[in-house]
C-alpha positions in Angstrom: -6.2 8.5 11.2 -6.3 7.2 7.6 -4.5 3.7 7.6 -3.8 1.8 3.9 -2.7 -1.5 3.4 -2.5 -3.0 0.6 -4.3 -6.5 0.0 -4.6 -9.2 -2.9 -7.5 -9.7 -5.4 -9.4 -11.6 -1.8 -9.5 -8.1 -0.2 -8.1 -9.6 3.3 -4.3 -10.8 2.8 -2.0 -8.6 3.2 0.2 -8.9 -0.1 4.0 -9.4 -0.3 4.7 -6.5 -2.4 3.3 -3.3 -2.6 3.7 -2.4 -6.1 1.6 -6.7 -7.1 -0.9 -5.6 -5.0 -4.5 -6.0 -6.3 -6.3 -3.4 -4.2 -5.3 -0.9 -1.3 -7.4 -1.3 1.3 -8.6 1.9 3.7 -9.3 2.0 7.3 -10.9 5.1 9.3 -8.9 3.7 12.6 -10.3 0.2 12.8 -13.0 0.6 10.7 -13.2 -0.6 7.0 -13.9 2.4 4.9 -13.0 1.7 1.0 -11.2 -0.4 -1.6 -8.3 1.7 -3.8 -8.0 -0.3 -7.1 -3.9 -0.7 -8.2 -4.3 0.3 -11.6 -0.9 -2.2 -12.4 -1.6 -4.3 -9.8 0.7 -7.3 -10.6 1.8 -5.6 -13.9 5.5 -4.5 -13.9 6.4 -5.4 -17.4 5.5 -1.5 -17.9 8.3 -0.5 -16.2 11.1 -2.0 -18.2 13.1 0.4 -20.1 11.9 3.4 -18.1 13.8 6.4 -16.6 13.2 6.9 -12.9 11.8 9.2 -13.0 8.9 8.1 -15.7 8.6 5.0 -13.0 7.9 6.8 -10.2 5.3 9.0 -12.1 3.9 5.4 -13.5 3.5 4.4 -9.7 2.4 8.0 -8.3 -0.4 7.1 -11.1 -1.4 4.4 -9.2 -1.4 5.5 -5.7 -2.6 8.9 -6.2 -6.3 7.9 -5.1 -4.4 7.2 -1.8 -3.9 11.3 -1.0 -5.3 12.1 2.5 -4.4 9.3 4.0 -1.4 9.0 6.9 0.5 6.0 6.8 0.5 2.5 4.9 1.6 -0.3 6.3 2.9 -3.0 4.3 5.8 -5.9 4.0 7.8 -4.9 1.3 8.1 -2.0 -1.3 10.4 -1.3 -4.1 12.4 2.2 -3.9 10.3 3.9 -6.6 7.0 2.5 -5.5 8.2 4.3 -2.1 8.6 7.2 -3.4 5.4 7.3 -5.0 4.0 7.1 -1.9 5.7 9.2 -0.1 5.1 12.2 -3.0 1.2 11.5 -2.0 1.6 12.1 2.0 2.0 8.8 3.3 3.9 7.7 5.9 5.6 4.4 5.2 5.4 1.8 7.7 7.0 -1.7 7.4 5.5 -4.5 8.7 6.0 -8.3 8.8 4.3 -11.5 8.5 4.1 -12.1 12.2 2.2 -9.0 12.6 -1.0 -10.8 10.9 -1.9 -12.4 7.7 -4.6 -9.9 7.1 -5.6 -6.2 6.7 -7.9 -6.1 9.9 -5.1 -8.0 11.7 -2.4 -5.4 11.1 -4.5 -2.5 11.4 -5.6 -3.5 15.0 -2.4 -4.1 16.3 -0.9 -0.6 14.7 -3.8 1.2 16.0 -3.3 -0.7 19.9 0.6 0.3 19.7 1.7 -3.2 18.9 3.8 -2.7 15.6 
């Protein structure tokens, strides 16, 4: 199973908000297999003044890297960013600070059955 989370610009901590985060981080189970760049990363002044759909597309841009993999687990996510990464096959998963502070954190506790 594919697991994405995605991470600030340390590569560890899980970020607040999908659609800020720096990097989506990719796990083979447990393992540690790649770094996804966010293309807009932290960058949501190109959004403003865009249809929905145009902002989904602008997010399915960004997360398209992410195809082939199952679910992503993150804390919060805006309804288009959602969608974005739902048109790419993941599963959306919410999660929440208590769960860990970083990507190996949550990832070991969603593969042990924990979240």
């Amino acid at each position: 199973m594919k697991i994405v989370v995605p991470v600030n610009g340390d590569k560890q901590t899980v970020t607040k908000r999908t659609g800020q985060a720096a990097y989506f981080a990719v796990y083979e189970d447990k393992e540690l297999i790649k770094f996804v760049p966010n293309a807009h990363g932290g960058d949501h002044l190109h959004h403003h003044g865009m249809g929905r759909q145009a902002h989904v597309q602008t997010h399915r841009k960004d997360v398209v890297n992410l195809q082939g993999c199952d679910v992503i687990l993150l804390r919060a996510v805006g309804e288009h960013m959602k969608e974005a990464l739902e048109s790419v096959g993941l599963k959306v998963k919410k999660i929440r600070q208590k769960d860990g502070e970083t990507a190996q954190e949550v990832v070991k506790k969603f593969v042990n059955g924990k979240i």
